[in-house]
C-alpha positions, 0 to 999 in steps of 0.5 A: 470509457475504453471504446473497445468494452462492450459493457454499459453496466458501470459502477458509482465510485465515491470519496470515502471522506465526503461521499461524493461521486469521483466517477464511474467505472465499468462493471467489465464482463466475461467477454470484455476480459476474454477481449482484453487478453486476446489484445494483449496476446496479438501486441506482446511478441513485438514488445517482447521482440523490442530492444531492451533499452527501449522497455527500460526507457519506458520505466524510466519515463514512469519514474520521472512522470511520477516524480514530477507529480506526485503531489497529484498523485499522492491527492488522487490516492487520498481521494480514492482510499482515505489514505492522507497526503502523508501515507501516500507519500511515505507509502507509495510515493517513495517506495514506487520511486525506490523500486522503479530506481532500483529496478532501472539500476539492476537493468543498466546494460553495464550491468547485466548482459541483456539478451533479447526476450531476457528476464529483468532483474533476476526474475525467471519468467518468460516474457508472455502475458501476466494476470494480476490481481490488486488489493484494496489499499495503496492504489499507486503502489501496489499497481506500478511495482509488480507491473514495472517488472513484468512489462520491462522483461517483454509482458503484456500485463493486464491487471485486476484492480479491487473495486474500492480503489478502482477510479484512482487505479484507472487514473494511475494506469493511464499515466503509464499509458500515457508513457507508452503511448509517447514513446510510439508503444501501443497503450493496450500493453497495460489493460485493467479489468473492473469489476466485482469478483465475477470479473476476477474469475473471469480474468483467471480462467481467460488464459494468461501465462501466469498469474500474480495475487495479493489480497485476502486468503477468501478471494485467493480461493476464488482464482485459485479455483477459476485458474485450475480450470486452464492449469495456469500458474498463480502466485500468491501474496496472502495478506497476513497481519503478523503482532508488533513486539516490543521484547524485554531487550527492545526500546520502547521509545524506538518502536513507537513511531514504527508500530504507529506507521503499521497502526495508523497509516491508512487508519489501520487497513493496510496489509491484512489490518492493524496489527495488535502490539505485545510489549514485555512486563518491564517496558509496558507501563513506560510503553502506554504512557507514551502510546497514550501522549501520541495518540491522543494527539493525533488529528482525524479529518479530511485526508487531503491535508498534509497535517492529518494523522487519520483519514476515514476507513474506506466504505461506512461499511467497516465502522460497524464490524469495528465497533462490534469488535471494540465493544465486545473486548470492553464487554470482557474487561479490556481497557479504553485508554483513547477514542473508542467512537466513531466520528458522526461530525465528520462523516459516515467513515470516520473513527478516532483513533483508538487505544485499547488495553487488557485484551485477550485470546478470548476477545473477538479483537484478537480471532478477526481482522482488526481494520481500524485505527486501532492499537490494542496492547497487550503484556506479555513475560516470555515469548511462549505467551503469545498467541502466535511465534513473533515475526521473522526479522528483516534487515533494517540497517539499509541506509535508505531505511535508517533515513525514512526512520529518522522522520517522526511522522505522528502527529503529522505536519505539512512541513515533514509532507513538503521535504519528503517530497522534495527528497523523493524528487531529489533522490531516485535515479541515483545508486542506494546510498545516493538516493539515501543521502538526499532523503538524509539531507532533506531530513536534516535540513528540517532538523529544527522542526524534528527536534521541536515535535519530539519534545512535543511528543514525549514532553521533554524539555 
């Protein structure tokens, strides 16, 4: 335990797979917090004051402790959050290591006319101490890249981690101190809070400079509120969970494996839940069929092997509210077409991987967070159907994102596992199209075990 907290209330943390104590973290208090930012206000002037140089070869460092052992990593995730090996390798390995490489090229003194004190990579904050709040997934992720900016540009960040990810987020966080420390900075400059929602609010209104929040809308009120009390500044990232569609111009057999990965990647509870998938009149048909081949295929189990598709969900607390949701859309005509059941054999936290059809707008699984490893499909003729507008579209055509969606990840192998690791190691530190061209060519090296899954999946010869 930090020797400078005071508290001695702490909090069991547990394997969501197993149900097996992985340790113990403080349940931090309002002096704690208060203590805490005090810390970071006394060491950041010196930070701030630092060449800069010297802030981008602490990230650097970052991201080559992270590369160097990332299988660890990617364990101490799955451990934590039920995500499996290869979410966390897809979901926050590769994307940390793109976002640290990224930030690193942007703040090349070649290529930016750094000044003492100046914002890293286009951001116009001024160098000071960030309050950030985390959500409950992607522990790694979600705690080095918003970080990685801040303490490049001169902050002190002292961060807000969710109680369900706590114990992995305190061994992630130490990796960076470790960093700091080893490069004769002082750990303090990256402190967590732990704790409940009184810890939160706690931190809001303790008086950082600024405050960053990703999580649900219901918690966002909570800082919102305790943050007005010292008119510090917040900004938010809602989790909104937006419908897949499939139009009558898309490619059904193109949008399966992203729609999976948005499904399925931590059994449905990224990003505000799984997302329910609207697929036009003409391709529903040859859509379920397919749906239906893969995802009775896809392997539940411990999260630790590299060829599980589906861990558990993070507490046994999110298996009721799930079934409840599941039932009542049955209840009212909907369609099981796979799974549908929880997994007692395997644990308190497991469900099968589920695909429903013939919901509605009247149906519970439409109105309320779907956090499960569930697709529900339904048909649709024009846009104006749909419940909600379609998203926003983003640009795909990046290199790096044509490479990552050239490897099928469902079902899962060990195999797609091992040479995305060895792309990610091979890759960052490089420019885009270097660092796309390793994941391209690690890839392709793998090419024969690609071709041989997807006639395994859509059952061509």
């Amino acid at each position: 335990m930090d020797p400078y907290l005071r508290t001695t209330d702490v909090m069991d943390c547990r394997d969501p797979a197993t149900g097996e104590l992985l340790g113990e973290v403080p349940r931090m208090g309002e002096d704690d917090v208060v203590a805490a930012i005090h810390r970071a206000r006394f060491l950041q002037p010196r930070w701030g004051g630092l060449d800069p140089a010297k802030r981008r070869a602490v990230i650097a460092a970052v991201l080559s402790r992270v590369l160097s052992s990332q299988d660890e990593l990617c364990r101490v995730a799955a451990h934590d959050s039920g995500e499996t090996m290869l979410d966390a390798m897809v979901h926050e390995i590769i994307p940390v290591g793109r976002a640290l490489s990224a930030l690193l090229e942007r703040a090349r003194p070649s290529r930016l006319p750094w000044k003492q004190n100046a914002p890293a990579a286009g951001r116009q904050n001024t160098p000071g101490i960030l309050g950030f709040f985390t959500p409950g997934y992607l522990p790694l992720r979600n705690l080095l890249v918003p970080i990685a900016p801040a303490l490049l540009e001169g902050s002190a960040v002292v961060v807000k981690v969710s109680d369900r990810v706590a114990w992995s987020s305190l061994q992630f966080a130490e990796l960076v101190r470790d960093v700091l420390a080893e490069q004769g900075h002082p750990r303090e400059l990256l402190q967590l809070v732990t704790g409940t929602v009184e810890s939160g609010e706690a931190l809001a209104s303790a008086g950082p400079d600024r405050i960053t929040f990703v999580g649900t809308a219901e918690t966002s009120r909570s800082v919102a509120a305790a943050a007005a009390a010292s008119l510090t500044p917040v900004s938010y990232g809602i989790e909104i969970c937006r419908p897949i569609i499939v139009g009558r111009d898309d490619d059904p057999e193109h949008v399966l494996q992203p729609a999976m990965r948005r499904i399925f990647a931590a059994a449905g509870q990224l990003h505000g839940g799984a997302p329910l998938v609207y697929v036009h009149r003409k391709h529903y048909d040859r859509f379920l069929r397919q749906a239906t081949r893969v995802i009775s295929r896809l392997k539940v189990g411990s999260p630790l092997s590299a060829s599980i598709d589906c861990g558990p969900l993070i507490t046994p607390s999110r298996v009721e509210p799930l079934q409840r949701l599941l039932d009542d859309a049955v209840s009212r005509g909907a369609a099981l077409r796979v799974g549908g059941e929880r997994r007692n054999d395997l644990g308190g936290s497991f469900f099968q991987p589920t695909l429903v059809t013939g919901v509605d707008a009247k149906m519970l699984i439409t109105q309320e967070r779907l956090l499960g490893p569930v697709m529900a499909v339904c048909p649709f003729e024009t846009l104006d159907q749909l419940p909600a507008p379609p998203p926003g579209s983003t640009p795909h055509a990046k290199e790096i994102e044509r490479a990552m969606r050239a490897v099928p990840l469902y079902p899962a192998r060990a195999s797609t596992f091992d040479f995305l690791e060895s792309a990610a190691r091979a890759a960052y530190g490089r420019g885009v199209r270097g660092r796309a061209t390793a994941l391209a060519s690690v890839t392709k090296h793998g090419l024969a075990d690609l071709r041989s899954r997807a006639r395994s999946i859509t059952g061509r010869d």
